[in-house]
C-alpha positions in Angstrom: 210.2 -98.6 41.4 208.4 -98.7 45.0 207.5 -102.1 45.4 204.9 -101.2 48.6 203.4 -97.5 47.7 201.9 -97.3 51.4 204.8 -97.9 53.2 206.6 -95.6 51.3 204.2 -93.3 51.7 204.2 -93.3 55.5 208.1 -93.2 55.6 207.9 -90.1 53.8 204.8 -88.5 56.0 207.2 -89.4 59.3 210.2 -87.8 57.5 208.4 -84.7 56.4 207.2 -84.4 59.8 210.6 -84.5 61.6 212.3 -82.0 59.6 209.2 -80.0 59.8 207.6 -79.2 56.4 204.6 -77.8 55.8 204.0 -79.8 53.0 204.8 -83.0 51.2 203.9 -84.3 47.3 203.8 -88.2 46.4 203.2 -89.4 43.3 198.9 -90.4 43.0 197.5 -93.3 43.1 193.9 -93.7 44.3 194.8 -96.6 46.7 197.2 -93.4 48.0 194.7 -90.7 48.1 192.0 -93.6 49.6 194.5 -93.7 52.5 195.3 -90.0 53.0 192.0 -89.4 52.9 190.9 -91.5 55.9 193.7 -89.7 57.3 192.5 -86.7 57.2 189.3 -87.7 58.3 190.6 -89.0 61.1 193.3 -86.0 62.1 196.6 -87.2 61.2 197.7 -84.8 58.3 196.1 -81.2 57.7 194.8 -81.4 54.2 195.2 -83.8 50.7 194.9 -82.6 47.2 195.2 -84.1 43.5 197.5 -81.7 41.2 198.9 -82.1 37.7 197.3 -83.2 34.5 196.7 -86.5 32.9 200.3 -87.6 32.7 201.9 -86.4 35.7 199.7 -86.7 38.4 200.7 -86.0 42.6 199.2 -85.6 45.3 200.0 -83.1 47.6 199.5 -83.9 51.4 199.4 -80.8 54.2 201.0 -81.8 57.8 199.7 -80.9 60.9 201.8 -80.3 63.9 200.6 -80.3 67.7 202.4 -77.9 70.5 206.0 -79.8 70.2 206.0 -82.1 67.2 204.5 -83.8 64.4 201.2 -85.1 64.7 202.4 -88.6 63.1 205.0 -89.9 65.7 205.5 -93.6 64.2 203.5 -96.0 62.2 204.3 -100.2 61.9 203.1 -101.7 58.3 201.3 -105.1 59.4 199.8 -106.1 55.9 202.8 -106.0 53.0 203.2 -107.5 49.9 204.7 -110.5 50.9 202.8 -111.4 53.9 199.2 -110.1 54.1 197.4 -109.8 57.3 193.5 -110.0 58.2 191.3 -108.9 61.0 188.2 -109.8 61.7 185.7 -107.8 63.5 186.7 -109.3 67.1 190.4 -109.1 66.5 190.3 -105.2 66.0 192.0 -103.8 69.3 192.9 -100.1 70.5 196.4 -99.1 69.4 198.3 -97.1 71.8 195.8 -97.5 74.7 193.5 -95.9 72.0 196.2 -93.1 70.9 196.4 -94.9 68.3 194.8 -95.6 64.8 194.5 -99.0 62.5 193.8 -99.1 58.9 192.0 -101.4 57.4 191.5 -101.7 53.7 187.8 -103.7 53.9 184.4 -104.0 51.4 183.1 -100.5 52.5 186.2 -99.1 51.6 189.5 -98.1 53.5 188.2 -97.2 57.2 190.0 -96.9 60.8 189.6 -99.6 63.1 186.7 -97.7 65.0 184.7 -97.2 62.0 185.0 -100.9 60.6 183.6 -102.1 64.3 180.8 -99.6 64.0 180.1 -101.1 60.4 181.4 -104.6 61.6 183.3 -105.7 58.9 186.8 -106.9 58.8 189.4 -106.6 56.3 193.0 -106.2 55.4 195.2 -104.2 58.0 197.3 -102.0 56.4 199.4 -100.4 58.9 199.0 -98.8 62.1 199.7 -95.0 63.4 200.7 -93.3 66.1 
């Protein structure tokens, strides 16, 4: 039993990546497919889809690769389950000298840390990626 679904879930993107697979299928949960989305949105992996039926569900995540590597170097967890972090609006900082991305789970929804400041509104940060 996986006790932290996004951390596993970004270990298994970064693995993927490094032994360079095309594609990469997780078991679904919408918290899951919330965060691949915004990742998608935002660049990080090619494409995210739901398969199976009612009882077996996964979701099947596509991932992109730049001239020489992965396109997902590294990502750091901040927010776990047994110590949550928050961020407020002003405490929302470039990652990487902006090569970078934070996720933050907030009210609107899970957003990057651009997005949230455009919206101004804090939240829980999940992880950051690089």
């Amino acid at each position: 039993m996986v006790t932290d679904p996004i951390g596993d879930m970004l270990a298994q993107i970064r693995n993927a990546g490094a032994v360079k697979k095309a594609t990469l299928s997780l078991p679904f949960s919408k918290l899951r497919f919330a965060v691949a989305t915004a990742l998608l949105k935002e660049g990080y992996i090619a494409s995210v889809a739901k398969k199976g039926k009612k009882t077996v569900k996964l979701m099947e995540i596509g991932l992109l690769y730049t001239g020489d590597g992965p396109r997902v170097n590294g990502s750091l967890r901040l927010s776990k389950p047994s110590r949550r972090m928050y961020f407020g609006v002003e405490d929302i900082k470039p990652v990487r000298h902006g090569y970078g991305l934070l996720m933050l789970s907030t009210p609107e929804g899970i957003l990057s840390g651009n997005e949230a400041k455009k919206k101004k509104v804090g939240g829980e940060a999940l992880f950051k990626i690089w």
